[in-house]
Structure formats: C-alpha cells, structure tokens
TIPAVEX-904377 format. One line per field, with one value per atom (N, C-alpha, C): residue number from 1; residue in one letter; atom name; x, y, z. Coordinates in nm, 3 decimals, padded with zeros to 5 digits. Layout:
BEGIN
num	c(NUM|...)
residu	c(A|...)
atome	c(CA|...)
c1	c(X|...)
c2	c(Y|...)
c3	c(Z|...)
END
This chain:
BEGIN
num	c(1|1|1|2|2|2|3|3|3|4|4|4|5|5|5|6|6|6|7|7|7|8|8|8|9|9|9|10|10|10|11|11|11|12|12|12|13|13|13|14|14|14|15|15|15|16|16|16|17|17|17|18|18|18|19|19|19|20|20|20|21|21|21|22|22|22|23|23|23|24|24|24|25|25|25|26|26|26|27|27|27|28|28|28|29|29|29|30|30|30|31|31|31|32|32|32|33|33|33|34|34|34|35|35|35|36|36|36|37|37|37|38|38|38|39|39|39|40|40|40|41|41|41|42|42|42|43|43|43|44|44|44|45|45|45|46|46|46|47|47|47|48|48|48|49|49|49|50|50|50|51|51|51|52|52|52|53|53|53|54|54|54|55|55|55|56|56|56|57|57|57|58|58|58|59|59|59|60|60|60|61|61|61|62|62|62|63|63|63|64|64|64|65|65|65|66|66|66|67|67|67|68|68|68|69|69|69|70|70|70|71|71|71|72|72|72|73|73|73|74|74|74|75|75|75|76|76|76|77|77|77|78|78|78|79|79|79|80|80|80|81|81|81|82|82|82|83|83|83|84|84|84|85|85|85|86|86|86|87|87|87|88|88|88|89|89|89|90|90|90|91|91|91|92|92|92|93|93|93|94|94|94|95|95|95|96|96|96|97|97|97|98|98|98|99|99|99|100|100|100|101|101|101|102|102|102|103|103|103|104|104|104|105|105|105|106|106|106|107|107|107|108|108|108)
residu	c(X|X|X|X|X|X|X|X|X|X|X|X|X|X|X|X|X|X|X|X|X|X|X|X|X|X|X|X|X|X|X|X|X|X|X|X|X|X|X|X|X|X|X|X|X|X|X|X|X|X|X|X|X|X|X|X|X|X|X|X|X|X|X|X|X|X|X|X|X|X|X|X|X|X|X|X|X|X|X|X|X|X|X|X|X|X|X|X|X|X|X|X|X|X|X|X|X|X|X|X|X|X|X|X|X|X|X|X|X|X|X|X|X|X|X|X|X|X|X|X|X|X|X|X|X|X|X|X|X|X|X|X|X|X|X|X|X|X|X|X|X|X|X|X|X|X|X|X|X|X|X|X|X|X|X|X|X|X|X|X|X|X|X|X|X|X|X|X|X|X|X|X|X|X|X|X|X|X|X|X|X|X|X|X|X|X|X|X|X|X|X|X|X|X|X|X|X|X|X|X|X|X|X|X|X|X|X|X|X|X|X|X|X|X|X|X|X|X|X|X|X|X|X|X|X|X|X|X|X|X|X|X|X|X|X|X|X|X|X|X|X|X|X|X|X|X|X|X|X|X|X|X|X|X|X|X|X|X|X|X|X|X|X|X|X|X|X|X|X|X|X|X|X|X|X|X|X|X|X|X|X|X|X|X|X|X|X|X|X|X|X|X|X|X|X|X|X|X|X|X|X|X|X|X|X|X|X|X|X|X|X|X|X|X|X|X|X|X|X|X|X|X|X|X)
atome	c(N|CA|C|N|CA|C|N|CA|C|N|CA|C|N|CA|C|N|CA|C|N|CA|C|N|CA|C|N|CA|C|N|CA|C|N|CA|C|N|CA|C|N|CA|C|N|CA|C|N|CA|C|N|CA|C|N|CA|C|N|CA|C|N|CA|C|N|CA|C|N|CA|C|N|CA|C|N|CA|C|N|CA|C|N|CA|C|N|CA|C|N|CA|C|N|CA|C|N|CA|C|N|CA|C|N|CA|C|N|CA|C|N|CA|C|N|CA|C|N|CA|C|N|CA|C|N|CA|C|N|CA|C|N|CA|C|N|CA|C|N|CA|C|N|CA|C|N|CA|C|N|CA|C|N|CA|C|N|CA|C|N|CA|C|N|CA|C|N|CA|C|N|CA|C|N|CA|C|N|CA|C|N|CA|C|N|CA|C|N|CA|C|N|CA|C|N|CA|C|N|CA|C|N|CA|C|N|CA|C|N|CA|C|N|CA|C|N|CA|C|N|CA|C|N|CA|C|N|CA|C|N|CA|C|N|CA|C|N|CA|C|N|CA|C|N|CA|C|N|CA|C|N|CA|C|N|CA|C|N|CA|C|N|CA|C|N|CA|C|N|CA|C|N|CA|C|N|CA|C|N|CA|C|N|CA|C|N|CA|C|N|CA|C|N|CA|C|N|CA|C|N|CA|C|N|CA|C|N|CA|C|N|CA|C|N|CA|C|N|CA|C|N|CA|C|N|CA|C|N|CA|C|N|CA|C|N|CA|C|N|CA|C|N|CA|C|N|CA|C|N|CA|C|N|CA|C|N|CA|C|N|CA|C|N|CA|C|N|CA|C|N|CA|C|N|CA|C)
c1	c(-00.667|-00.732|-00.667|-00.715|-00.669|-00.520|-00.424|-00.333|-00.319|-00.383|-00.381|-00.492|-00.403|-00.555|-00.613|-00.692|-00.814|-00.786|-00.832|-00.909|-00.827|-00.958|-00.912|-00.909|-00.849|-00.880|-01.014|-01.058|-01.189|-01.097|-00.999|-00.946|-00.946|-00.873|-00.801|-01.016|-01.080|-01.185|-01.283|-01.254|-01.327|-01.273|-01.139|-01.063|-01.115|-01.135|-01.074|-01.247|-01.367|-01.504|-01.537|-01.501|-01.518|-01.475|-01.326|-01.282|-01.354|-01.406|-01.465|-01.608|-01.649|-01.781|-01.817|-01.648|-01.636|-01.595|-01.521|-01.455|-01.559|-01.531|-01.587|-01.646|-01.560|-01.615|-01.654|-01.724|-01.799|-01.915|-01.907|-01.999|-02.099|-02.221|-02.288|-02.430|-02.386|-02.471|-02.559|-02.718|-02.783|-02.871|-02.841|-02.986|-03.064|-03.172|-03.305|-03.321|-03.243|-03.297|-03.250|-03.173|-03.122|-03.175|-03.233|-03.365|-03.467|-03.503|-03.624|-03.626|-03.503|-03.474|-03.454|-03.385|-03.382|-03.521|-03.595|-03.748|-03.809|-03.797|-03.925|-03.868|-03.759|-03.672|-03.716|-03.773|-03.762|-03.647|-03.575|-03.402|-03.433|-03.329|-03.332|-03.142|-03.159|-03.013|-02.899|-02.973|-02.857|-02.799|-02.889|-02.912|-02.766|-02.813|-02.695|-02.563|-02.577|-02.450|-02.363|-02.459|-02.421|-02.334|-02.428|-02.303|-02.183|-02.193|-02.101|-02.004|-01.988|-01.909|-01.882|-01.915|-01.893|-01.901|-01.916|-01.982|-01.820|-01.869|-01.715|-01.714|-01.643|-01.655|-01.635|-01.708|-01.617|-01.588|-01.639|-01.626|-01.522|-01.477|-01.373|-01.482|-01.460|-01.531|-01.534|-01.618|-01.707|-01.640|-01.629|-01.615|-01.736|-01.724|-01.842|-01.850|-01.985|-01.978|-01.892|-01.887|-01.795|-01.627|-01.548|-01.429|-01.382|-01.253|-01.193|-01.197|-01.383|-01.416|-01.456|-01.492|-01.537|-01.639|-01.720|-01.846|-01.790|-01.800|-01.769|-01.891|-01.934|-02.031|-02.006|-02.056|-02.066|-02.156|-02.130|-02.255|-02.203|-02.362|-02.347|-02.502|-02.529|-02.662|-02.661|-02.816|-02.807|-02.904|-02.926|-03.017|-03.171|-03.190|-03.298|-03.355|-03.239|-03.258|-03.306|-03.329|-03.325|-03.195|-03.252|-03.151|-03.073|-03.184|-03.132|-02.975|-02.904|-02.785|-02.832|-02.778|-02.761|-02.654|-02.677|-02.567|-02.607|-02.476|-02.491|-02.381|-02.394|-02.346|-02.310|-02.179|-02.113|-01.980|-01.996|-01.882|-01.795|-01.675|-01.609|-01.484|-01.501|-01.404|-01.333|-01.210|-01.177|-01.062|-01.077|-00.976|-01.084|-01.228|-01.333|-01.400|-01.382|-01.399|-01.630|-01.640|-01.758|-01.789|-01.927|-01.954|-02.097|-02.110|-02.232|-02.299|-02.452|-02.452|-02.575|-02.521|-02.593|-02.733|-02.695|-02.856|-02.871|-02.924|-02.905|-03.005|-02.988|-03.070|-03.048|-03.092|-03.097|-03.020|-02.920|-02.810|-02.873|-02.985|-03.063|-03.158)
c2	c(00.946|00.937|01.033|01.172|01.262|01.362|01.361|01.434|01.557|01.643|01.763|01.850|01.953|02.052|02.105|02.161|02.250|02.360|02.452|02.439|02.397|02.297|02.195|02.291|02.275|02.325|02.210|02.256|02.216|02.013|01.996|01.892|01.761|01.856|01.765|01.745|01.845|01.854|01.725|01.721|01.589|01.449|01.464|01.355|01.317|01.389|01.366|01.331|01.383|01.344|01.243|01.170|01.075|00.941|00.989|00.877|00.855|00.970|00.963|00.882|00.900|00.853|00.694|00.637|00.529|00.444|00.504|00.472|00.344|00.261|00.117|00.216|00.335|00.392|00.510|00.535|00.629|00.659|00.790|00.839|00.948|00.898|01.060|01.073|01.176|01.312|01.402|01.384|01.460|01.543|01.719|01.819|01.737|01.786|01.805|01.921|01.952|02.000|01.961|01.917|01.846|01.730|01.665|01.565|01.604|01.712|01.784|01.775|01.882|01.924|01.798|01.675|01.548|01.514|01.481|01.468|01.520|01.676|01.750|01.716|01.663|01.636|01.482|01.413|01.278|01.157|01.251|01.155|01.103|01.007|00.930|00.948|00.853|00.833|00.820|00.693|00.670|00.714|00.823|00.927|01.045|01.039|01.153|01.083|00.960|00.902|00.857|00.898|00.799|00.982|01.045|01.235|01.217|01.191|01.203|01.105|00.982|00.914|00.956|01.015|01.016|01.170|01.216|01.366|01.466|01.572|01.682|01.804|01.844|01.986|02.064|02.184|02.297|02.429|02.475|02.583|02.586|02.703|02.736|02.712|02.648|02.612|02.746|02.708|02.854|02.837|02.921|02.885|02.810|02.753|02.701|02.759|02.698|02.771|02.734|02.626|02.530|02.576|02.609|02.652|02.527|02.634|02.505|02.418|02.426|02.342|02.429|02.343|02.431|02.329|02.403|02.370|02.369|02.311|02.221|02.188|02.203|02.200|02.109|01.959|01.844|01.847|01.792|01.775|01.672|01.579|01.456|01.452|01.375|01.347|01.203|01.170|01.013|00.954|00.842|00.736|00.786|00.829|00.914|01.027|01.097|01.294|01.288|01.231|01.213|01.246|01.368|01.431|01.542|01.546|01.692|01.686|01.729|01.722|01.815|01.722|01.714|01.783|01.911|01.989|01.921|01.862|01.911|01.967|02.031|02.111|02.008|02.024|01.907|01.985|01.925|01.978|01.803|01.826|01.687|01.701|01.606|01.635|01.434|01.426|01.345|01.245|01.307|01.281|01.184|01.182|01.149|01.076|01.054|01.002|01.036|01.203|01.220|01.332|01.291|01.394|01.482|01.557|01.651|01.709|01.650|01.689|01.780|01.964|02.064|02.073|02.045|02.064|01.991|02.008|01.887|01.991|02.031|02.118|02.069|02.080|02.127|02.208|02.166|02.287|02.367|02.330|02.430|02.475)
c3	c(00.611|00.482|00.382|00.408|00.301|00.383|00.315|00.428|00.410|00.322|00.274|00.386|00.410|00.498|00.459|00.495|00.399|00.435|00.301|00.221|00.158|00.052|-00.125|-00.187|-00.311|-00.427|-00.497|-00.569|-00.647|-00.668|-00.715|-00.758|-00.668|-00.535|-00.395|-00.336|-00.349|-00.247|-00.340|-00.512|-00.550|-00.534|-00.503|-00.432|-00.320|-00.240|-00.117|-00.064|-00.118|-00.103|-00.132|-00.279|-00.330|-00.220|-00.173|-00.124|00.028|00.070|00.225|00.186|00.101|00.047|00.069|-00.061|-00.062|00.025|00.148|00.241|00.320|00.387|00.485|00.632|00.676|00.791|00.757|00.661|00.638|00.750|00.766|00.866|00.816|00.731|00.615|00.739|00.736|00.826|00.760|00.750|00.683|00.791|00.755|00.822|00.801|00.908|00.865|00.687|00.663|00.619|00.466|00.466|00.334|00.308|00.420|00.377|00.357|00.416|00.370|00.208|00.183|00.048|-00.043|-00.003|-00.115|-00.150|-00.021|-00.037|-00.140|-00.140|-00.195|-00.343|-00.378|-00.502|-00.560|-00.438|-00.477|-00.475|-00.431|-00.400|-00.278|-00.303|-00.157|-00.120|-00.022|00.040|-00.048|-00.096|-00.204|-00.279|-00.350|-00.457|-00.455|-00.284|-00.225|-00.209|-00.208|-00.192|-00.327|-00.415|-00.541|-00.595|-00.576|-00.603|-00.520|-00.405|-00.282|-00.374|-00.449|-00.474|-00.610|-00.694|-00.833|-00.892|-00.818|-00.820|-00.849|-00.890|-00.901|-00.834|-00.788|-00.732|-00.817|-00.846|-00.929|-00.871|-00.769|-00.713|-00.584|-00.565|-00.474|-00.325|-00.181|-00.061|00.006|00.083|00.141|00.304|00.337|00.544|00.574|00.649|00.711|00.849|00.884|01.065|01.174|01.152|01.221|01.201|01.318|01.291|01.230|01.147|01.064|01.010|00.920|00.841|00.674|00.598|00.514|00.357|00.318|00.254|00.164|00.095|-00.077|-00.130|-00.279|-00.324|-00.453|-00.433|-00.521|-00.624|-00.727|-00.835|-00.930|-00.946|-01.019|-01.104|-01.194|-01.190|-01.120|-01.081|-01.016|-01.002|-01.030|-01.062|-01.049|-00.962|-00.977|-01.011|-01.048|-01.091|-01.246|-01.317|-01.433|-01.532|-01.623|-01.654|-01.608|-01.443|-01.367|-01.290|-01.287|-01.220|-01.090|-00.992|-00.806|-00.760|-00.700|-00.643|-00.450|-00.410|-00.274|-00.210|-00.045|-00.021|00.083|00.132|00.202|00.296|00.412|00.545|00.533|00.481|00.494|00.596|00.687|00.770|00.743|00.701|00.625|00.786|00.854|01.017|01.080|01.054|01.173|01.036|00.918|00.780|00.783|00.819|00.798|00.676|00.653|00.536|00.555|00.617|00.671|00.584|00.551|00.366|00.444|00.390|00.450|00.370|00.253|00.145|00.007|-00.035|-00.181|-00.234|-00.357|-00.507|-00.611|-00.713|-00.870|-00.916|-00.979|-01.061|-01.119|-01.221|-01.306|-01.258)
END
C-alpha cells in the first residue's frame, strides 16, 4: 500500500490514512473505548470512517505501545458532528491495511 516507513510526516501520515481507509481490505479496529467515546459524542461508525477518509493530520505521531507503530491524530468534521470538528487517534499499520482507532474527541 504505502511504501514509506514510519514515522509520517503530518503529509505522508494524511496520505497514507486516507488511502487505508478507502482501501476494499480495510480492516478498522475500534477500543472499547473509542466507542465508548464516539457514543457519548453521538457518532457512529461511519462518522469515524468518514474522518479516517477525508480527515488531515497536523501533528507530528506519538510512539505508540505497540513496537514499531505509531499514533497519528486525524481530524475532519462529519456528517454528524455538526459544526464540531472530530479528532481521532489512530495506530495505522498500512502492510496488514488496518486502522486501530484508539479514541475519537472534539478538537474544541
């Protein structure tokens, strides 16, 4: 899919999400607790998928726990947020075409 290793820069990591998103073997992986968190928001699946596809990164990725992965933090508004813009926090491993969405918030 993406042939670049990680860590992205903010640019390659909105590339390279977007396209795992859109991808036919997409594999999206939600905590418990990031459904928790869409819930108490009112988002649904889609909601998260519709950031995951259209969404931008702007920040430099965090380590994650997982060796040799690392947390990227998406944001879109989406069909359901109103005018609120949707930050989520996402482990993309682009080899196994999955997207591990750790939490979903409110930018503001």
């Amino acid at each position: 899919m993406f042939s670049k290793p990680q860590p992205w820069s903010a640019g390659d990591a909105t590339d390279a999400i977007r396209g795992i998103a859109r991808s036919d073997c997409l594999e999206l992986i939600m905590t418990k607790h990031a459904r928790v968190q869409a819930a108490e928001r009112s988002l649904i699946a889609s909601d998260v998928l519709y950031v995951l596809k259209n969404g931008f990164v702007y920040d430099e990725p965090q380590v994650s726990t997982q060796r040799g992965c690392y947390k990227y933090a998406i944001e879109s508004r989406s069909p359901n947020s109103g005018s609120r813009t949707v930050r989520i926090i996402t482990v993309p491993n682009d080899q196994s075409c999955t997207l591990k969405v750790v939490t979903v918030m409110w930018v503001d």
